[in-house]
N, C-alpha and C positions, 0 to 999 in steps of 0.2 A: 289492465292495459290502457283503458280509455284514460282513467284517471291520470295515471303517467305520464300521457301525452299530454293530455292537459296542461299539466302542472310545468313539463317541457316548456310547451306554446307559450304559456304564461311567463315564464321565466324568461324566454328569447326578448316577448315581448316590452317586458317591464324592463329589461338588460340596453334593450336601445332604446327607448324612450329616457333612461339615465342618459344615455349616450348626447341624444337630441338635444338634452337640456342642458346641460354640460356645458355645448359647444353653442347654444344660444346663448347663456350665459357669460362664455367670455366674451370681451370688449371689444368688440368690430370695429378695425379700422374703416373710417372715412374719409372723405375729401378737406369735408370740414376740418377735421382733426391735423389732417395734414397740410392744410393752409394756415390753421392755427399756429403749427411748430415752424413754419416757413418765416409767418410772421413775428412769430415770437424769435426765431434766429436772427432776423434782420433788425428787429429792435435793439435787441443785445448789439451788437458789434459797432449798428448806426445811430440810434434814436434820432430824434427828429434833429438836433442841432449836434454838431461836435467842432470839434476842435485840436488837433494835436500834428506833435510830431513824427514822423515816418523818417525810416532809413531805408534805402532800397538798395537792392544789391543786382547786377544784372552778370551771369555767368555764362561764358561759352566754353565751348574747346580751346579757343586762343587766347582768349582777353576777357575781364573780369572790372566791372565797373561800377561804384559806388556813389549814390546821391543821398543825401540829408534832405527833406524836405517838409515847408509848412503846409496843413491843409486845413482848410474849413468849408465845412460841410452845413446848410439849411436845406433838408432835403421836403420834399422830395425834386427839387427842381435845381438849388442854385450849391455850386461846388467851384473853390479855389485854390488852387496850388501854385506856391512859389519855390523854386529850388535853391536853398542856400548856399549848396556845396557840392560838384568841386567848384573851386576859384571860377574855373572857364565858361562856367553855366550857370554864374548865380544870379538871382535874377529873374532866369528863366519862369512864363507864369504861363496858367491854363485858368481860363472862365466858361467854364458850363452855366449858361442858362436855359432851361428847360433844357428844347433836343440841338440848342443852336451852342458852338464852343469856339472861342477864339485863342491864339497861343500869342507873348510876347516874349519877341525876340532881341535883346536888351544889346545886344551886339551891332546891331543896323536900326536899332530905337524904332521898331515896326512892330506894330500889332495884327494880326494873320487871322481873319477868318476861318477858321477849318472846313472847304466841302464836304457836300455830300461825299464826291468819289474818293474822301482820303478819310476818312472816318474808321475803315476797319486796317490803317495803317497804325502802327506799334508808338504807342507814346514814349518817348524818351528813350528809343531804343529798346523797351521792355517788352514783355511778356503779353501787357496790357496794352488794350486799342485805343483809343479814342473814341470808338463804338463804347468800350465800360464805361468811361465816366458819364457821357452820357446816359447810359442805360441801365449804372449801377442800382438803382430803386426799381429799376421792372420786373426782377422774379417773385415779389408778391403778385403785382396785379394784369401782370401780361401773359402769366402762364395759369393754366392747373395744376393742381398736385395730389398728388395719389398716393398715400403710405403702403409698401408694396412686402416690407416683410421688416421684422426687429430683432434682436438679440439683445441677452443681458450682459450688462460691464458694470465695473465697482461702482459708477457713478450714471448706476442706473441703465435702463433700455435704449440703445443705441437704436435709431428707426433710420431705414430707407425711405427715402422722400424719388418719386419720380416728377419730373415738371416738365409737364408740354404746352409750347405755347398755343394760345389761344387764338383763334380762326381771324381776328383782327388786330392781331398783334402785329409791329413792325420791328421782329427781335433779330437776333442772328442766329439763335441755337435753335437748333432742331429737337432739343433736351439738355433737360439738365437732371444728375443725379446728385443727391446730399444725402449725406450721413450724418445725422443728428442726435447731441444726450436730449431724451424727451425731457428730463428731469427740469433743466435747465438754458435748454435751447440752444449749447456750446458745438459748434459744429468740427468735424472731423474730416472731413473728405467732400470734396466736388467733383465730378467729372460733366466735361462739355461734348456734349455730341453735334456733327453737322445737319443737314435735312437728310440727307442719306444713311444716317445710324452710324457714320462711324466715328470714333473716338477722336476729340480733336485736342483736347488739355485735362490737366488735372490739374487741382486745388487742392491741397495739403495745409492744415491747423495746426500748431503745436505751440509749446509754451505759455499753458493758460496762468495767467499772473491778474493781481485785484488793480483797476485804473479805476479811479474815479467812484469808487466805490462797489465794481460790480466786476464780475470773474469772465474773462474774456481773453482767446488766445491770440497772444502778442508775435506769432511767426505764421505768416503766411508763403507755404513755398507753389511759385505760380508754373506747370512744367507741360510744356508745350510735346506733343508726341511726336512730330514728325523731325524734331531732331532731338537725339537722348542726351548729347552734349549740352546742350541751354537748360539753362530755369532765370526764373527772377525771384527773388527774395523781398517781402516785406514784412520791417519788422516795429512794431509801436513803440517809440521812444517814451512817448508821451500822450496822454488825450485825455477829453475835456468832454463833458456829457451835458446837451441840455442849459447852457451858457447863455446868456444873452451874444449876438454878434453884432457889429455893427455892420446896418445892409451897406456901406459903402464899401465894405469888403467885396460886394460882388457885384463891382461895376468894371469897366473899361479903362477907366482913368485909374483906379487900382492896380491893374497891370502895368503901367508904366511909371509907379511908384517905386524908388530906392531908400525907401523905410524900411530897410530889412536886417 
């Protein structure tokens, strides 16, 4: 009887100790790791210089409205957009430098400071503030990020990414959720939270296509929760990775250029 229990005791104990090692053995998520795949999403999509063309689409319940536009991007600080199209708004430009952004408005030949107090108002009628352009480059380094749980898909492990900002960050989100391929850093899903946790948009990826030599999805659909009738739509005409620019592109007197 003694021997038996022994052999019992022994058994339980060698049976968790497999267990133990097991589960040290696999690959603990970390912060690191999840700041890694952050960064690595944000490289993909932006690199440090780009260049292309966007279509954007702006939908409601009633009315449905379409712009063409050029953009280039020297990030992490200066960003340009001009809208070619429709007719009534071409012209139209935006100058991000660093947190400071000006609009031209080619209709009354004025160039527009943007306030502070009008920053988390809707560019162009969209989806998108004038808080993103300016603040498009701070989910690497204004938040933290927490990989919180993963599943596998054809094209490898899908990870949750949680992003909180950081105690001297000047952000708008309270959180940000991503869905990430680890494999490849392609992302799949966003959602914005307020400071109060509740949900305030989502970000939807699809149509991943090869630009510029590298695999990245050309549809972003942008959908605001608190009405289910709106979204905005962008989608990559075209883009350019890593380019030289010319920095005259992201001046003032560029704004009220009809080179277009």
């Amino acid at each position: 009887m003694v021997t038996t229990s022994l052999l019992r005791s022994a058994y339980v104990f060698l049976l968790l100790a497999l267990v133990s090692l097991a589960a040290i053995a696999q690959p603990q998520p970390t912060t690191n790791e999840a700041t890694d795949l952050i960064g690595k999403m944000d490289s993909l999509l932006w690199s440090t210089r780009n260049q292309g063309r966007f279509a954007m689409t702006i939908e409601t319940e009633y009315w449905r409205r379409e712009l063409e536009l050029d953009v280039w991007m020297h990030r992490p600080d200066n960003t340009f957009i001009r809208v070619l199209s429709p007719r009534k708004e071409r012209g139209v430009g935006s100058l991000r430098l660093g947190s400071e952004m000006w609009n031209y408005i080619p209709n009354i030949d004025r160039v527009i400071k943007v306030p502070p107090s009008m920053m988390l108002q809707p560019w162009m009628g969209s989806d998108l503030s004038n808080d993103d352009l300016v603040k498009q480059s701070s989910i690497v380094t204004d938040y933290s990020h927490d990989l919180v749980e993963s599943e596998g898909s054809g094209n490898g492990d899908i990870v949750k990414i949680v992003s909180t900002p950081n105690s001297d960050a000047a952000v708008v989100w309270g959180r940000i959720e991503s869905w990430i391929h680890s494999e490849n850093g392609i992302p799949e899903r966003q959602l914005y939270f307020d400071d109060a946790g509740e949900e305030v948009r989502e970000l939807n990826f699809s149509e991943v296509k090869l630009m510029d030599g590298r695999e990245i999805p050309t549809r972003w659909v942008l959908r605001p929760f608190d009405d289910e009738n709106r979204l905005t739509i962008f989608e990559i005409v075209s883009i350019k990775f890593d380019h030289d620019i010319d920095p005259a592109i992201f001046t003032q007197r560029n704004l009220r250029s009809q080179d277009i």
